[in-house]
Backbone as CSV, one residue per row, in Angstrom:
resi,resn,N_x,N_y,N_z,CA_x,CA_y,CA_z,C_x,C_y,C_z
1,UNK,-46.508,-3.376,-24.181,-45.670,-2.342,-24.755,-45.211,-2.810,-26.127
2,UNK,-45.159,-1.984,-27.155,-44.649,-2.531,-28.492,-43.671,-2.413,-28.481
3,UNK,-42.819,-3.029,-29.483,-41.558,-3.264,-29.947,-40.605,-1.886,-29.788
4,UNK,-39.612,-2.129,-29.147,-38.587,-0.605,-28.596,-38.336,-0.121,-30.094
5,UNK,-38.195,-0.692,-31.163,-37.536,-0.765,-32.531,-38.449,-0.950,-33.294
6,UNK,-38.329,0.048,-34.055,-38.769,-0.406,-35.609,-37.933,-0.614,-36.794
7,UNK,-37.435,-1.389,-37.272,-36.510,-2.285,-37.766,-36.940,-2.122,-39.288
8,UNK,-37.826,-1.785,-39.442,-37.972,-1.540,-41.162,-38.144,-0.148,-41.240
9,UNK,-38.363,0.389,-40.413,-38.143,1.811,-40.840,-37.212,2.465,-40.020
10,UNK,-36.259,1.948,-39.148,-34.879,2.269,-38.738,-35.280,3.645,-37.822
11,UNK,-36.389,3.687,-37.096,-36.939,4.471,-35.955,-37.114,3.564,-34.280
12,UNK,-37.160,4.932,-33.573,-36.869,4.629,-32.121,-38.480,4.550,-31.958
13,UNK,-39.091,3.667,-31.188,-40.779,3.908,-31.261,-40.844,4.437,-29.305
14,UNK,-39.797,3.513,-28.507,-40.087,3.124,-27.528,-41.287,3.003,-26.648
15,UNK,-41.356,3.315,-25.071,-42.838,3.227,-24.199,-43.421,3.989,-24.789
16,UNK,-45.050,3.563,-24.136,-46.317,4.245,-24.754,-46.849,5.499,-23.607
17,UNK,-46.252,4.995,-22.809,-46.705,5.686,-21.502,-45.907,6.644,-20.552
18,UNK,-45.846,7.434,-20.206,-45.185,8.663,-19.805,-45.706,9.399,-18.198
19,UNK,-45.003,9.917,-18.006,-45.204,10.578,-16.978,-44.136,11.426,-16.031
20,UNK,-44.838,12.444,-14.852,-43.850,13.473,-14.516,-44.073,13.372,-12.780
21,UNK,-43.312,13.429,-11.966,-43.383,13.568,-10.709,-41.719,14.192,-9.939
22,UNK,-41.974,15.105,-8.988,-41.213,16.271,-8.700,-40.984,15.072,-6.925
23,UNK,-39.702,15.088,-6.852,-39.243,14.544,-5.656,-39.785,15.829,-4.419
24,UNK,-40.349,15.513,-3.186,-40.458,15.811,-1.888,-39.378,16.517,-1.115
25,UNK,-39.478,16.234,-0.406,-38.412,16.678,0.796,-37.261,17.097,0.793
26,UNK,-36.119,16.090,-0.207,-34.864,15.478,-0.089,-34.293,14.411,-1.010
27,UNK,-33.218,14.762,-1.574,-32.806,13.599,-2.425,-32.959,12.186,-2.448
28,UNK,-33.594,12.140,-0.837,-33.379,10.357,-0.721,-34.771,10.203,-0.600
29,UNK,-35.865,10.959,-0.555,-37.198,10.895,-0.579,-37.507,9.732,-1.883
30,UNK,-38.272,9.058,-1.470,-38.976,8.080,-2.517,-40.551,8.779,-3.417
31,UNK,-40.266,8.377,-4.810,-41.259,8.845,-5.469,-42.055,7.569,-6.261
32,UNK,-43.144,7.806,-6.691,-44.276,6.914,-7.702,-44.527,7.369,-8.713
33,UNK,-44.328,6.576,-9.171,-44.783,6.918,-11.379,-44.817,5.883,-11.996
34,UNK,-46.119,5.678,-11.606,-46.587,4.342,-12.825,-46.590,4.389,-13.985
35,UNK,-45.638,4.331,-14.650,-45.491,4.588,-16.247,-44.186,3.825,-16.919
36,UNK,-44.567,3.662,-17.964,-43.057,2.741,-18.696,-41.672,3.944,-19.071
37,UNK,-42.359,5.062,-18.812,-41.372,6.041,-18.830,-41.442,7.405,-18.495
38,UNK,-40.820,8.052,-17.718,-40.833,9.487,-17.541,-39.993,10.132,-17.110
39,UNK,-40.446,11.395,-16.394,-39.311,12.508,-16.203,-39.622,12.531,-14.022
40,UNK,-38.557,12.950,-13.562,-38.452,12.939,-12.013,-37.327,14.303,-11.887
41,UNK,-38.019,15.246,-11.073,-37.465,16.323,-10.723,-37.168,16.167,-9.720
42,UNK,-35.926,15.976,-9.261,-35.181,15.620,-8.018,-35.085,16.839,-6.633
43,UNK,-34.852,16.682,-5.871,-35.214,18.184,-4.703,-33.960,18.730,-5.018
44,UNK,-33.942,19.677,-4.930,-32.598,20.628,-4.560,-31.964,21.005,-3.292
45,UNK,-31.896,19.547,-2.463,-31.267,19.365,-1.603,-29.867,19.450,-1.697
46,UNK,-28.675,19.874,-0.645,-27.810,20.303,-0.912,-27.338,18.163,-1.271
47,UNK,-26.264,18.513,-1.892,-25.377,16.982,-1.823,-23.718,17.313,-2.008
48,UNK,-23.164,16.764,-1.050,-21.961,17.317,-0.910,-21.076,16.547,-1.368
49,UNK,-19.530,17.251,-1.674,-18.659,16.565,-2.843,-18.859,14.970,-2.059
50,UNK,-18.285,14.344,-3.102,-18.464,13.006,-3.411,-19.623,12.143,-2.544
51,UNK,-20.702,12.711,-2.480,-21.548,12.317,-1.737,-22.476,11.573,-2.607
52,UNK,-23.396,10.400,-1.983,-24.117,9.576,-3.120,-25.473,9.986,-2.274
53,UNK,-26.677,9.763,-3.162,-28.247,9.674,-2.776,-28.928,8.592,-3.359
54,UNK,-29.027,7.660,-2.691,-30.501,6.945,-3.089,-32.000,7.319,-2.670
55,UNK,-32.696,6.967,-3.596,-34.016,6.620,-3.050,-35.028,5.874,-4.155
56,UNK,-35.922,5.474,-3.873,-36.971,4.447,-4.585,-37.720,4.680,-5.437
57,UNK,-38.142,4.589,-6.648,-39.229,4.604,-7.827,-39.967,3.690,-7.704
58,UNK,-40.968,3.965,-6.876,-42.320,2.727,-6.866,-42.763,3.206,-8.071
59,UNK,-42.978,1.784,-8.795,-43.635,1.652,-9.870,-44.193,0.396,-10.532
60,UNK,-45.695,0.789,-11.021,-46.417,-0.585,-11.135,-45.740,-1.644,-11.993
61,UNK,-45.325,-0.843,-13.209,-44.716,-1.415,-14.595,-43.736,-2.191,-14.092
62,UNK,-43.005,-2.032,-13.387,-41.770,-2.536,-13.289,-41.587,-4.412,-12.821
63,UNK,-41.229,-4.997,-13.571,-40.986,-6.174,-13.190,-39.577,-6.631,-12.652
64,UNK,-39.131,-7.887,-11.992,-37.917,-7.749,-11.252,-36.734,-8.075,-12.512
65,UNK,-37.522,-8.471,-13.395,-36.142,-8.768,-14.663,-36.084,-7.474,-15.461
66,UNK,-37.005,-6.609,-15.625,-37.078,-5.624,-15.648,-35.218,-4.498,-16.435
67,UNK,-35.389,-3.919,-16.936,-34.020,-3.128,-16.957,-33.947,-1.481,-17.162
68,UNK,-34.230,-0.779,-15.906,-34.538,0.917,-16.196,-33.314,1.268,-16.645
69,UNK,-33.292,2.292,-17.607,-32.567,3.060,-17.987,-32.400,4.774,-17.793
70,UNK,-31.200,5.528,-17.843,-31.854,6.587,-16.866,-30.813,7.417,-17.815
71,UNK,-31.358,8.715,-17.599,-30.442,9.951,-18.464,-30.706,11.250,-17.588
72,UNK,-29.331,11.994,-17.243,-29.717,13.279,-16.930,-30.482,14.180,-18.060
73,UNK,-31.150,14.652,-18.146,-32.027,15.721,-18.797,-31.839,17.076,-18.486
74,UNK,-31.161,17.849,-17.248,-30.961,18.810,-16.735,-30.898,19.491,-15.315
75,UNK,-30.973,20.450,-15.611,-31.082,20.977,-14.256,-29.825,20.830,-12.845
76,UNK,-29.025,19.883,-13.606,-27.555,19.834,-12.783,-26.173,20.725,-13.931
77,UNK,-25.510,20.805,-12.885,-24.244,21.077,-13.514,-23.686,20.037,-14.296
78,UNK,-23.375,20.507,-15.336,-22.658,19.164,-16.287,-21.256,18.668,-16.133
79,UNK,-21.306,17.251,-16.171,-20.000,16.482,-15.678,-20.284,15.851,-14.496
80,UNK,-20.921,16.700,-13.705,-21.013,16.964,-12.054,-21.619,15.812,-10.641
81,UNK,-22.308,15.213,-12.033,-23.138,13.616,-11.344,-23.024,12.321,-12.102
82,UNK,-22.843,11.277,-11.624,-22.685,9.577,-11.627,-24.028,9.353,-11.523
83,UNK,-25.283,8.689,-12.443,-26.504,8.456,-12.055,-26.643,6.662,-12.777
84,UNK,-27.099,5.985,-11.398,-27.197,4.582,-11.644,-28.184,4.263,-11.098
85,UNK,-28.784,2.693,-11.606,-30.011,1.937,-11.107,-29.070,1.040,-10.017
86,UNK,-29.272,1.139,-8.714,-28.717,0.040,-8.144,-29.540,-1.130,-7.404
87,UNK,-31.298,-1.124,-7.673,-31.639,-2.070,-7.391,-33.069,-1.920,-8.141
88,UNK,-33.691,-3.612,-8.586,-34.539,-3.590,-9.498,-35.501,-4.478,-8.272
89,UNK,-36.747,-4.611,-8.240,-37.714,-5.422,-7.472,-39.260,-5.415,-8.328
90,UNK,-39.856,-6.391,-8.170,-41.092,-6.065,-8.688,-42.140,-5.301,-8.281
91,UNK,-42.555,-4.244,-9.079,-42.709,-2.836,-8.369,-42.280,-1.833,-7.863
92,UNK,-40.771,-1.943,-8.102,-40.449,-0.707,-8.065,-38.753,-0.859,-8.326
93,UNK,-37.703,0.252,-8.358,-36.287,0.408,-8.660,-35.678,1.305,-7.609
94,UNK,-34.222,1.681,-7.489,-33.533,2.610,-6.655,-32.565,3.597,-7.668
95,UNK,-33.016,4.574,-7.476,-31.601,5.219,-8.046,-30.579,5.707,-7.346
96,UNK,-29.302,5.707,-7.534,-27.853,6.204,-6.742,-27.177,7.495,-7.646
97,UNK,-27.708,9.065,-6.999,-27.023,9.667,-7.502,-25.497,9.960,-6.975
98,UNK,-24.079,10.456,-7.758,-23.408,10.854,-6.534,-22.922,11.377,-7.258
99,UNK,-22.401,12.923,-6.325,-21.888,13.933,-7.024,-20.417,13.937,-6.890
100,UNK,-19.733,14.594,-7.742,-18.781,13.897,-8.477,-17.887,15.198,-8.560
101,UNK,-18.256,16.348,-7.862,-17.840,17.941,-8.397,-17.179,17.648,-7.285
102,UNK,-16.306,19.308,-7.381,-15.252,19.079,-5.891,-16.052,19.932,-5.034
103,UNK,-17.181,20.123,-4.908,-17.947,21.103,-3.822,-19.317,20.390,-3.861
104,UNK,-20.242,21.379,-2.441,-21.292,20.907,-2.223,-22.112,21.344,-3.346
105,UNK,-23.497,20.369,-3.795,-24.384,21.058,-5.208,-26.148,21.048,-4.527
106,UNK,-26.347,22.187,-4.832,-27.449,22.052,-4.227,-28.722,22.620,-5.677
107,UNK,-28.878,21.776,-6.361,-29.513,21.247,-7.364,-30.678,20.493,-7.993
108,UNK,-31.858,20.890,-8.254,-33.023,19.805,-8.901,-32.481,19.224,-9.865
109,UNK,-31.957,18.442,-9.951,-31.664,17.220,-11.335,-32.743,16.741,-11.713
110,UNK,-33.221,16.646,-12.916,-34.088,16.451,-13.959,-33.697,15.519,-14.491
111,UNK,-34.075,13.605,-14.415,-33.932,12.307,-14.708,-34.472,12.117,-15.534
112,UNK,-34.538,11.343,-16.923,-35.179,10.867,-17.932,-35.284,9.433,-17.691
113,UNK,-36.407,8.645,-17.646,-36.133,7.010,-17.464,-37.131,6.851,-18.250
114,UNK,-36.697,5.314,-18.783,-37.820,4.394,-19.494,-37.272,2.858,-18.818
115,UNK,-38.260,1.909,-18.973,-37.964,0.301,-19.002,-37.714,-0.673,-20.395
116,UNK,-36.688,-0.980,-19.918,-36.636,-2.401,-20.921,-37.408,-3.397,-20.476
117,UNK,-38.170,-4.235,-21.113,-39.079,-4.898,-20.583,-37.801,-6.424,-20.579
118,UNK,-37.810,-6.840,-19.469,-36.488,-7.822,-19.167,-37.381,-9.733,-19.114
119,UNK,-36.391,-10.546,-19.224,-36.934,-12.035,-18.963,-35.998,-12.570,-18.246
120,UNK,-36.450,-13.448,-17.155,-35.533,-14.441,-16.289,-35.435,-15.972,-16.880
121,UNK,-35.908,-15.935,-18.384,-36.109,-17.172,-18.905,-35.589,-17.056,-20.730
C-alpha cells in the first residue's frame, strides 16, 4: 500500500483497494471484504435503545497490529450510533455498534472503513 500522505503536495492518497459487501441476516452477522478499504451495509435489523451489536470483518489485509478506522456514511439517523473497532486479529476485526437514541432503530447503517497499516516493532 503507498504512503496514506502525500506530503509535498498536501493530499490524502490513502488504500488502493476498495470494496462493498451488504451484511446478511442481522446486525451481528459476520461479513468478508478483502480490501484495504470499503463500504458495509449493515442489516436493518431492529436494535433497541442503548443496545450494542457486534460482529466480524474477515479480512485478508488485515494484520494484528493493524489499525481500522471506521465512519458512518449513512443510512442511520444522525447522532443516533457509537461505532467502534473493539477487536483487531490477523485476518480479520470486530465492530461494536450501539445505539444511543432513546428508542428502538431499525436501520441499514452504511460503514466507511480503511486500514492503517500498524507495527508491533
Amino acid at each position: 500500500m503507498p504512503s496514506l500522505f502525500e506530503v509535498t503536495a498536501g493530499k490524502l492518497t490513502g488504500p488502493t483497494t476498495g470494496g462493498s459487501v451488504t451484511q446478511a441476516t442481522n446486525k451481528t452477522t459476520g461479513v468478508t471484504l478483502n480490501s484495504e478499504s470499503g463500504v458495509i451495509t449493515m442489516n436493518n435489523a431492529a436494535l433497541g435503545a442503548a443496545a450494542e451489536a457486534t460482529f466480524t470483518v474477515t479480512n485478508d489485509k488485515v494484520a494484528a497490529a493493524d489499525i481500522p478506522f471506521l465512519a458512518i456514511a449513512s443510512g442511520g439517523t444522525a447522532g443516533s450510533y457509537l461505532l467502534g473497532v473493539s477487536a483487531v486479529a490477523a485476518g480479520s476485526f470486530k465492530i461494536t455498534i450501539t445505539n444511543v437514541s432513546g428508542g428502538s432503530l431499525s436501520e441499514a447503517v452504511v460503514i466507511n472503513f480503511g486500514l492503517f497499516k500498524g507495527s508491533a516493532s
